[in-house]
N, C-alpha and C positions, 0 to 999 in steps of 0.2 A: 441580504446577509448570506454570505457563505458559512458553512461549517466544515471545518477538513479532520480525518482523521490519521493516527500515525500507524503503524506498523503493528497487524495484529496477530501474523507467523501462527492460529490455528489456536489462540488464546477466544473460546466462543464466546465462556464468562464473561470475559473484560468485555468483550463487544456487547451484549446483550447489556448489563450492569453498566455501560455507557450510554447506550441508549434510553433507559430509565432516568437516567441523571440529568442528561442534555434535553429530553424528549424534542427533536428539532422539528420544523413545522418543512416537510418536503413538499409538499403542495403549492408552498410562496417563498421558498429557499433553498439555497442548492446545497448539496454536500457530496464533498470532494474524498474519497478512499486513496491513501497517498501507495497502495500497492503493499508486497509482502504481504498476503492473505494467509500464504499459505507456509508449512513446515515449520519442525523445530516443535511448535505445538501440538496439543493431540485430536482436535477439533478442526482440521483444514478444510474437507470436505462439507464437515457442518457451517464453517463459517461461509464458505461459497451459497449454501442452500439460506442462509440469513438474509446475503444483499440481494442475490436474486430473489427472494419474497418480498425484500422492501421494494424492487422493480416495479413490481407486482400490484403491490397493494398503497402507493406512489404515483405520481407524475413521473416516466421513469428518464427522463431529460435532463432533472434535476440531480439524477445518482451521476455523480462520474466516479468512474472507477478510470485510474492510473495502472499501467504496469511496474512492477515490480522489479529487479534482479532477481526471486525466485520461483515467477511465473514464466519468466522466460527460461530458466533453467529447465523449469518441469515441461514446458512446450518442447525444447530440445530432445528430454529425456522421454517422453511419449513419441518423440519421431527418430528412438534409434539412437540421438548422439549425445554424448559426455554423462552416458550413465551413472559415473562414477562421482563428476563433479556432482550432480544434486542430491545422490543421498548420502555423499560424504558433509554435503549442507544443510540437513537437515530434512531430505526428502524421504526417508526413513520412516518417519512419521505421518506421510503426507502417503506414500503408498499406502499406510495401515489403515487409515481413514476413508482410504476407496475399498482396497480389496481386502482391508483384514488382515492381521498380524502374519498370518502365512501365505498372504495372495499371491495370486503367481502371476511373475511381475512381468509376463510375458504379454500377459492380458492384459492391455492398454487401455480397455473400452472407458467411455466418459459418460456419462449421461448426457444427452445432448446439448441441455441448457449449462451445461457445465461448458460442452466445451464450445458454444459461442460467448460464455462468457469469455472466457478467456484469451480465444479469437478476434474478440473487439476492445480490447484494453488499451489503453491512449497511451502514449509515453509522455504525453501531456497534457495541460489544457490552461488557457490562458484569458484572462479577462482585461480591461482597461488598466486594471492596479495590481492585480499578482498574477506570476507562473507559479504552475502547480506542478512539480516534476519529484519522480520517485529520488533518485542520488543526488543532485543539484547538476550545476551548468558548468562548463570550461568557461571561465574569465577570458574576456576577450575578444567572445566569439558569435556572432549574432544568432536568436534562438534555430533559426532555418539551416545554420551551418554545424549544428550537433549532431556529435554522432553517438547509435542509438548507446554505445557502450558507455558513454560518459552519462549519458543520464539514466542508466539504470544503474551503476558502478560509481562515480565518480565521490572519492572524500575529499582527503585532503585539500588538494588545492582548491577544491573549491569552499569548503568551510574554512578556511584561512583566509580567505578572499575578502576584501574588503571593494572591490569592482561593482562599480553600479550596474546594474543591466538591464537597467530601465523601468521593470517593476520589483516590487519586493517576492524575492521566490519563496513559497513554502516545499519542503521539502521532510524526507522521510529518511529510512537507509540505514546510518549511522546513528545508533542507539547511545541516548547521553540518562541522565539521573534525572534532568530536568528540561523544560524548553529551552532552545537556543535562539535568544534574541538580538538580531542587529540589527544596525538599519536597512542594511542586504538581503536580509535573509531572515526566513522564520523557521527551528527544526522541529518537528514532533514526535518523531521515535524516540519514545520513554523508555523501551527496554522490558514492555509486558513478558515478554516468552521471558525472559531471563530474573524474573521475580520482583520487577519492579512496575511500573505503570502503564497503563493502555492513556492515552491525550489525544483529546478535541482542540480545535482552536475556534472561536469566531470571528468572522473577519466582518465587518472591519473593528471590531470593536477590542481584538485583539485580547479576549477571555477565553481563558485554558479552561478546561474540566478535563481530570483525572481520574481511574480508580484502578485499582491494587484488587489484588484475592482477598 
């Protein structure tokens, strides 16, 4: 059994009160972080120290953590470039969370497990029967021929898509009210940061668990 989860932008509650609810057995089943850990929320930092502790105190083979769109923004922004694009996206929050409401944002420092995490984040990971990828896939295009913008970015054409692509993708990104089910595609970004839900999926058995504030 897989467990995957959606977009949790520094929402710690919903992670923590997800975990009580699913309690998933990591030892004999995998579970998949579909990326966006961090920002917009006020918890980013603490939700980093959460999955690294599940590493920890886990099989840690069975954690995949995915990248995000806003982990790669903040890797940019930690090395100098497009300052402006991640905390006019919500990296605002994600600076207060390291250095404090007035941190001086010159001081970049990470804690180290911090920043191998983030160092080692997959843009995907792929089993016999689904891709796991943060924004979804360009229609069309074999998994090897993506490029990394489209799967950390990509919407529309691809949730419009109706394009087989061989397995069923679960994907993250694009925050909806509820899950998005096709036969293409499965979405799980509920929209936690924005006052609606944090979502699990099980695969294959295709059972959501949700929870709200």
């Amino acid at each position: 059994m897989i467990y995957a989860i959606g977009d949790i932008h520094g929402c710690l509650y919903h992670l923590e009160k997800l975990f009580d609810l699913v309690n998933p057995d990591l030892d004999r089943h995998q579970l998949v972080f579909m990326g966006d850990y961090i920002d917009r929320g006020a918890k980013s930092a603490e939700v980093i120290d959460f999955i690294i502790d599940l590493k920890k105190n886990y099989n840690p083979e069975n954690i995949i953590c995915l990248m995000g769109n806003h982990e790669r923004m903040f890797l940019d922004y930690l090395d100098g470039k497009e300052e402006l694009l991640f905390l006019m996206n919500g990296g605002v929050t994600t600076v207060a969370s390291y250095w404090g409401d007035y941190g001086d944002r010159l001081n970049r420092s990470l804690p180290p497990e911090h920043w191998d995490f983030y160092e080692t984040l997959k843009l995907y990971f792929e089993t016999d029967d689904y891709i796991f990828v943060h924004a979804g896939l360009k229609p069309g295009l074999p998994l090897a021929a993506q490029s990394e913008d489209d799967l950390l970015w990509i919407r529309k054409e691809f949730i419009q898509s109706e394009y087989d692509f061989g397995r069923r993708v679960i994907f993250g990104h694009t925050p909806m009210r509820s899950p998005l089910v096709m036969p293409n595609k499965i979405g799980i970004d509920t929209g936690a940061v924005y006052g609606n839900k944090l979502t699990c999926v099980l695969l294959p058995e295709e059972k959501f668990y949700s929870v709200s504030e």
